[in-house]
C-alpha positions in Angstrom: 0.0 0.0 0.0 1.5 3.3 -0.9 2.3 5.7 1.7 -0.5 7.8 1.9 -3.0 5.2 1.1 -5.0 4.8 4.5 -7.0 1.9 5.9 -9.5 2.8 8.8 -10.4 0.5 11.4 -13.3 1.1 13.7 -16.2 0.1 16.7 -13.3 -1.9 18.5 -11.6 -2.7 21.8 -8.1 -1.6 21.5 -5.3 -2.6 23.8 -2.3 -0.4 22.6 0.8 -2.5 25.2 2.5 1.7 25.0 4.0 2.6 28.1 1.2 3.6 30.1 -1.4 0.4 29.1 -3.2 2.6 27.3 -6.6 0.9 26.1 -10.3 2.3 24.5 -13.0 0.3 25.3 -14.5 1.4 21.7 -11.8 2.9 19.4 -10.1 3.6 15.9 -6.7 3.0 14.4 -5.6 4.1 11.1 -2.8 2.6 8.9 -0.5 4.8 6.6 1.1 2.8 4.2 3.5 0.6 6.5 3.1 2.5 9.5 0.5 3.8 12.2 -1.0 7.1 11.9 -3.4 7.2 14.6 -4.9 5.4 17.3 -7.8 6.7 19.5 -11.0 6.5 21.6 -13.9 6.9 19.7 -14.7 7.1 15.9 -12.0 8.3 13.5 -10.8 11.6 12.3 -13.3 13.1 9.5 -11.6 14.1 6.5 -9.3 11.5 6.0 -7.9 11.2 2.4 -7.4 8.4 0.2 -9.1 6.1 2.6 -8.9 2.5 0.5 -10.7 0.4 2.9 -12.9 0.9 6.1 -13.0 -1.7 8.5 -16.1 -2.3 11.2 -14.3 -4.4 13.9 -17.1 -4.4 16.0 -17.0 -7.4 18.5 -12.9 -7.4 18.0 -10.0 -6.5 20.1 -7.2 -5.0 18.4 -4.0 -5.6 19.6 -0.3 -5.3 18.5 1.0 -8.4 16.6 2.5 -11.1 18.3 6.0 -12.0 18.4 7.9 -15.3 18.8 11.7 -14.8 20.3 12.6 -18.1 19.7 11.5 -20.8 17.9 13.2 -24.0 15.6 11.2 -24.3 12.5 13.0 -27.6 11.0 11.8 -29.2 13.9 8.2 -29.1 12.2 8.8 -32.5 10.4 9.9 -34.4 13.7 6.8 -34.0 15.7 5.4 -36.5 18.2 8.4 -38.0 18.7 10.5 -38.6 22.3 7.5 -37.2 24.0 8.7 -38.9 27.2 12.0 -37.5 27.8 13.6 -35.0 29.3 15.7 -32.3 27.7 18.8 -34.8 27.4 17.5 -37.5 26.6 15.1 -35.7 24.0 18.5 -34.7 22.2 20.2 -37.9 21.8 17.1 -39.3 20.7 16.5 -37.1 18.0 20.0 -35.4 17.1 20.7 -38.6 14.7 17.4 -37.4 12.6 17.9 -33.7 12.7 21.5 -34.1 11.4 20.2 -35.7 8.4 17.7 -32.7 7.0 18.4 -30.8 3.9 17.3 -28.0 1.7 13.7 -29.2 0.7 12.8 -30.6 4.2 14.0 -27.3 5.9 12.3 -24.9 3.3 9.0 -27.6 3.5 9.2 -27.2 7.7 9.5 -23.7 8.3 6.8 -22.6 5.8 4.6 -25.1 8.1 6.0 -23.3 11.2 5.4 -20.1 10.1 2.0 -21.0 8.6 1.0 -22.1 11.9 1.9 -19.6 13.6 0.8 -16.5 11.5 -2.4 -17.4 11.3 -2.5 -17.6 15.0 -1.7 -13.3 15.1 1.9 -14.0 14.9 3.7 -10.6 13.3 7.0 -11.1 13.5 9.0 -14.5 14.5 11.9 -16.2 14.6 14.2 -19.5 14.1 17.3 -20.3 16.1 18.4 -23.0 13.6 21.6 -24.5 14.0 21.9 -28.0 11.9 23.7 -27.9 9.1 25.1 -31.1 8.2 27.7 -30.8 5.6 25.9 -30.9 2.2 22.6 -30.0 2.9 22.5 -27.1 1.0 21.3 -23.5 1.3 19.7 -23.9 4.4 19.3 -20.2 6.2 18.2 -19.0 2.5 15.8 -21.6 2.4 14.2 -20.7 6.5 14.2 -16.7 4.9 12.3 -17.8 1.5 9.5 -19.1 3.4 9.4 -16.4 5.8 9.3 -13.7 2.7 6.3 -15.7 1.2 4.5 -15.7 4.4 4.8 -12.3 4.7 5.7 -11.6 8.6 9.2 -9.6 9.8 11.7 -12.2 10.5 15.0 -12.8 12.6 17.0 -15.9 11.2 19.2 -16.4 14.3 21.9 -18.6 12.7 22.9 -20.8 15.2 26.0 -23.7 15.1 27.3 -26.8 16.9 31.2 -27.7 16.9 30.8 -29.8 20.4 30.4 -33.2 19.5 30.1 -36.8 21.1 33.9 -37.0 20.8 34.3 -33.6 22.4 31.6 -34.4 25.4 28.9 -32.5 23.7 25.5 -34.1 22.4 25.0 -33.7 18.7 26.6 -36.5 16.8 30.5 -36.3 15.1 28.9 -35.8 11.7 26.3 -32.9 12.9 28.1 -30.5 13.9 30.6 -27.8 11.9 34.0 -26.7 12.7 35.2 -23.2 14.3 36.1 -21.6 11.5 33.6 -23.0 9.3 30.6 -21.6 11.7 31.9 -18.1 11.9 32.3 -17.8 8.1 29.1 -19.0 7.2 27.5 -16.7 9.9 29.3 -14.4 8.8 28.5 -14.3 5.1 25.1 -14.7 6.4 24.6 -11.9 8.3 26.0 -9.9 5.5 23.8 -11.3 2.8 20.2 -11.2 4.7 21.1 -8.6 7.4 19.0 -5.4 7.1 19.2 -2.7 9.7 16.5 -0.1 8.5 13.1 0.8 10.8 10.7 -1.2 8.8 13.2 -4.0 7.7 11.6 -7.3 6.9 14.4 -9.3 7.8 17.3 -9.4 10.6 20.1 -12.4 11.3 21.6 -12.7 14.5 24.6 -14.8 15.7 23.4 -17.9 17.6 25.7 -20.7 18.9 23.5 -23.5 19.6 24.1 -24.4 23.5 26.9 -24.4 26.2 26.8 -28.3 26.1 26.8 -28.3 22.0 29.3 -25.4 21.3 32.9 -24.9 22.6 33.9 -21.6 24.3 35.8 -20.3 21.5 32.7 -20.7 19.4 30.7 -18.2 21.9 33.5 -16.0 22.7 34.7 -15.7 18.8 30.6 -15.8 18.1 30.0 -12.8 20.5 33.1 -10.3 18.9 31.5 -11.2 15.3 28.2 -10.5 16.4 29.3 -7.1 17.6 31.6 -6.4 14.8 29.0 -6.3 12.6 26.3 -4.6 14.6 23.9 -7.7 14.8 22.4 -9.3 18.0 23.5 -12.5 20.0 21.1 -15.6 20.8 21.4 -18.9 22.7 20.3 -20.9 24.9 20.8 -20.8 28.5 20.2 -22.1 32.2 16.9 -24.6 30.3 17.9 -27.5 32.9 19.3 -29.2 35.8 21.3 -31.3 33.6 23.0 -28.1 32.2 23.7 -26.1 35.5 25.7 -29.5 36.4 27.1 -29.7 32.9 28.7 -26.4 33.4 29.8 -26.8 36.5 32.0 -29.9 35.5 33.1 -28.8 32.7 33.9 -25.1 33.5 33.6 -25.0 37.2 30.8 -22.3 37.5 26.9 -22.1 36.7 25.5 -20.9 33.4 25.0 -17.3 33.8 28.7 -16.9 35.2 29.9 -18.9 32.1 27.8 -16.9 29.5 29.5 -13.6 31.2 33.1 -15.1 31.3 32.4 -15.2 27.2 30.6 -12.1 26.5 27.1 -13.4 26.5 25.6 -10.7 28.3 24.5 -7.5 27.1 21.7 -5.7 26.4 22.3 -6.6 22.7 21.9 -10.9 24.1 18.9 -13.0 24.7 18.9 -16.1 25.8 15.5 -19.0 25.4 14.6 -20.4 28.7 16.3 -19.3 31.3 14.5 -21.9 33.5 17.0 -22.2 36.7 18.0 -18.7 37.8 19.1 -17.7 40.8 18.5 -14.5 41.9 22.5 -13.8 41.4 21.9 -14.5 38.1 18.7 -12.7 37.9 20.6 -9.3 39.0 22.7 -9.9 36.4 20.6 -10.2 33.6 19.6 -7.0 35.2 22.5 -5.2 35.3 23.1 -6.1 31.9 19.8 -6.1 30.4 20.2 -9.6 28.8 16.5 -10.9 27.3 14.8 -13.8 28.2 12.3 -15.7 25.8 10.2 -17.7 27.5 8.7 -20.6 26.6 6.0 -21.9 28.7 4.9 -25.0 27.0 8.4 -26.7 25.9 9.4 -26.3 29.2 6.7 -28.3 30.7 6.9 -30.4 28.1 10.5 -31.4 28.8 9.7 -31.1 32.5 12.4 -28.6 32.6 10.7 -26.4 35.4 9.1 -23.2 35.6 11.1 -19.7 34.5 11.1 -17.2 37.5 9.2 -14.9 35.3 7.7 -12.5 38.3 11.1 -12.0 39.7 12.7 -11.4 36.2 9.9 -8.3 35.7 10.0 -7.3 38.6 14.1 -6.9 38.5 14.2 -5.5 35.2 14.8 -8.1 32.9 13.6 -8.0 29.1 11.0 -10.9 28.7 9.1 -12.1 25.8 7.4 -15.5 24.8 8.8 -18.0 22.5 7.0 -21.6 20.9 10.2 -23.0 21.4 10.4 -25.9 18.3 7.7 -28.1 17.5 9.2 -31.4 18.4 8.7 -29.6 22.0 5.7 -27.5 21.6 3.4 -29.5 18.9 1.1 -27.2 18.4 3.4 -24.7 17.3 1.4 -21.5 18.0 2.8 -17.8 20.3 -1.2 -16.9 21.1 -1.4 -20.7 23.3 1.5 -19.4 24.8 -0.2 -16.5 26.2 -2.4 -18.3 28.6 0.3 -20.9 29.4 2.7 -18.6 30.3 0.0 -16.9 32.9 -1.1 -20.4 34.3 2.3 -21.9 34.3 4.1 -19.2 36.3 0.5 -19.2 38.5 2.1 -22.8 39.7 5.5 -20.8 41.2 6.1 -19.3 44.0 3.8 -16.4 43.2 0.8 -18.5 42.9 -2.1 -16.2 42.0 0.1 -12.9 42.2 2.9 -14.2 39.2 1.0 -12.8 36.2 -1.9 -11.2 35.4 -3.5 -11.1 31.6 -2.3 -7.7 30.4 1.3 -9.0 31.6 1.0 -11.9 29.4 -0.1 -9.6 26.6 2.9 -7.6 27.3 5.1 -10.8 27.0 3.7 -11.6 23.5 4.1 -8.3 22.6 6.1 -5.1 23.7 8.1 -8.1 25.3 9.1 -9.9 22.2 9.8 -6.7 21.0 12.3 -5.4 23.4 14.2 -9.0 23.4 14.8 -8.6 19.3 16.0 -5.2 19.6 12.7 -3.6 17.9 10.9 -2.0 20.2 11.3 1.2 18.9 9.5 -0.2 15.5 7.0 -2.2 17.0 5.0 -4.3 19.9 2.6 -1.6 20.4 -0.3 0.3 18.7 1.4 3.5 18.4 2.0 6.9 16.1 4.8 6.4 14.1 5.4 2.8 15.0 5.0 -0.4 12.1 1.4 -1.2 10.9 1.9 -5.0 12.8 -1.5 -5.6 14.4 -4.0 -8.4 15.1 -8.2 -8.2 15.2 -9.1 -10.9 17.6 -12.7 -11.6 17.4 -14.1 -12.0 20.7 -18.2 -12.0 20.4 -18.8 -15.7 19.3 -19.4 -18.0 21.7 -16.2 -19.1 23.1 -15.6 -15.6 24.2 -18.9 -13.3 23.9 -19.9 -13.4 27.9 -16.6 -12.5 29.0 -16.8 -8.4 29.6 -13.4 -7.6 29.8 -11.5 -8.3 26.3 -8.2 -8.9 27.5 -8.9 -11.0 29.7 -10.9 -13.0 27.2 -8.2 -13.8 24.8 -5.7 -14.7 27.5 -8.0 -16.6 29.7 -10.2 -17.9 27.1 -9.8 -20.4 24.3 -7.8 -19.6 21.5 -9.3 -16.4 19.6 -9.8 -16.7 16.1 -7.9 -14.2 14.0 -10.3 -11.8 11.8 -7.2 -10.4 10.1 -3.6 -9.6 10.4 -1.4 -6.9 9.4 2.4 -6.7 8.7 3.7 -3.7 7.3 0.3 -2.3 6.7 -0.2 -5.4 4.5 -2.9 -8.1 5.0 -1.4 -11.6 5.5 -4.5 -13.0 7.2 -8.3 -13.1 7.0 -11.1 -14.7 9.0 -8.0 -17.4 10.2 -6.7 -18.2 6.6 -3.4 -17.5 5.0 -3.7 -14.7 2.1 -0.4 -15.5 1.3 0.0 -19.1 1.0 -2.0 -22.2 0.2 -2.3 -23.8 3.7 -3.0 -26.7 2.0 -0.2 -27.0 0.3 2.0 -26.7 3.1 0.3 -29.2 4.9 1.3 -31.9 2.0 4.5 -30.5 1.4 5.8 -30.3 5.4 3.8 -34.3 5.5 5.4 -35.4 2.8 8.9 -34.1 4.0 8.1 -35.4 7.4 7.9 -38.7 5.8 11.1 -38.8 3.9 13.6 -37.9 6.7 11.8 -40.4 8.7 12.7 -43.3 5.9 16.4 -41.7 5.3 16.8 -41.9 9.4 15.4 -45.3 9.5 18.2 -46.6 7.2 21.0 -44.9 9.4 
């Protein structure tokens, strides 16, 4: 839409996630081009030029897109598997099929991820992929196609492995790259696909895998790169018992002690999980501003505890929400993750005090936004920021007899999706895909699925 073509939206609940909370029981919003121009109480401005489409949201809440801070879209074509296990376990059971995806599967598995999620109000995501087995082909081009036909604003974080079984690490000798081969290719990738402008569609980070699946030259080396070039850092951290004790063996301190020893914190890091924090480390992601994506469902899944999400807020910390990948989340979907997140953390130490709804649609939000370093562009509904916004329609019956909207699409079932906007462009309507054939993409990431399964079975 050109810039000072103008789409009006009207009659709706709006929760804007600015600074203040600001919200309008019955309000307008109106996109310019890629961006917001207004948002308000009441009907919109008269007078309004080159006004291409009017929208009555009546019975809808309007609220910024969601965004996913972490994710692993390959992992699409390996659900329901290991669902027993915990996070060790889970990887040596499923490394030996991971290492053995290549281009088509990868391209097939994150259109399904990012189908999935998109049409669940998803407005920007991400994928933390890290398997490249030699030969594969062009695997981060392939994740940043799919993400450019679905439409949303995307951060590859391009991740690596060079600890191996013979090293003491988890991934398998043959799935895993060397030093020097990892930095290049991030490297060259970050300078290919990298794009620093306000409205940029697509952003690559540097993101060693894990401390038990990367050496310390990898992060250290992987953290000066990452800041040579301007770009964020991304890993994982602290996700379980198992790795607190791995790191104290192996390096004779905790996580968060190792991650600073190597550069990993900043305000320019995040880190998925973050499940066993003390509140040492908790003052130092503080202190540093280090983000946090958390990820409700995985970590129950993998019974790897629950994040100290009230004490992270309430210190400071950045926090959004992540789906984690799908052979740990199977559903695959950021708006799930909004009510998990509030009833999980409700199981902590807080009980009913953790989280409340509008913090959870702060996490999936304003959140997400602050841990990919674009919350100056968007994760809220205001003047000036990116046209990224979700109608969530709230009067059918799954929702209609709850009074306060918020609270309906956090508490209640999922919401369906009336339409979503990224970059003042329509990517979703009445919970189908305008830009791909969801069909499609179901056969294609089956199909896939299917295939790595037989080449895994033979070895």
């Amino acid at each position: 839409m050109a810039a000072d073509q103008r789409i009006v939206i009207e009659n709706c609940a709006i929760a804007t996630v600015d600074a203040d909370d600001t919200e309008y029981a019955s309000g307008y919003l109106v996109i310019a081009g890629n961006r917001i121009e207004a948002v308000g109480a009441g009907s919109a401005p008269e007078g309004l030029e080159n006004v291409v489409r009017r929208i009555d949201a009546t019975g809808h809440l309007v609220t910024p897109g969601l965004i996913n801070t972490h994710h692993h879209f390959y992992q699409w074509i390996s659900r329901g598997l290991a669902t027993d296990h915990n996070l060790f376990n889970w990887l040596v059971a499923l490394y030996p099929t991971w290492a053995r995806i290549d281009e088509p599967m990868v391209y097939a598995a994150a259109r399904g991820s990012l189908a999935m999620m998109a049409r669940g109000g998803v407005t920007t995501a991400m994928d933390h992929h890290y398997v490249y087995p030699l030969g594969s082909g062009d695997l981060s081009g392939a994740i940043i196609r799919a993400a450019h036909e679905t439409g949303v604003r995307f951060t590859l974080a391009r991740g690596s492995m060079d600890r191996s079984e013979k090293d003491g690490g988890l991934p398998p000798d043959f799935a895993v790259e060397t030093l020097e081969g990892a930095l290049t290719a991030t490297e060259e990738t970050v300078k290919e696909h990298h794009d620093a402008s306000f409205d940029a569609m697509t952003q690559v980070a540097v993101a060693p895998c894990s401390p038990f699946s990367v050496s310390t030259e990898l992060l250290r080396q992987g953290a000066e790169l990452a800041r040579s070039l301007g770009v964020r850092l991304h890993t994982h951290g602290s996700e379980t018992v198992e790795e607190e004790k791995f790191c104290h063996e192996l390096f004779g301190m905790g996580p968060t002690d190792y991650f600073e020893s190597t550069g990993w914190l900043g305000e320019d890091v995040w880190m998925a999980h973050c499940v066993h924090m003390n509140d040492s480390d908790i003052a130092a992601f503080a202190r540093t501003k280090t983000g946090v994506a958390h990820c409700p469902s995985s970590n129950a899944r993998l019974a790897a505890g629950i994040a100290r999400v009230p004490d992270m807020l309430k210190a400071g910390v950045p926090v959004g929400l992540g789906v984690d990948g799908t052979a740990s989340n199977e559903s695959g979907e950021l708006h799930t993750e909004l009510r998990n997140a509030l009833l999980i953390n409700r199981l902590g130490a807080h009980r009913e005090a953790a989280l409340n709804a509008r913090q959870a649609l702060r996490l999936g939000t304003h959140g997400g936004a602050q841990v990919l370093g674009r919350a100056a562009e968007t994760g809220s509904l205001e003047a000036g920021k990116l046209a990224d916004l979700v109608l969530w329609k709230l009067d059918t019956l799954a929702h209609a007899s709850i009074a306060d909207p918020v609270t309906a699409l956090v508490f209640g079932a999922a919401a369906p999706v009336t339409a979503s906007f990224v970059n003042g462009r329509q990517i979703v309507e009445d919970g189908r895909l305008l830009t791909v054939d969801e069909d499609a993409v179901a056969r294609s990431t089956r199909d896939e699925a299917q295939r790595l399964a037989r080449i895994a079975a033979q070895g």
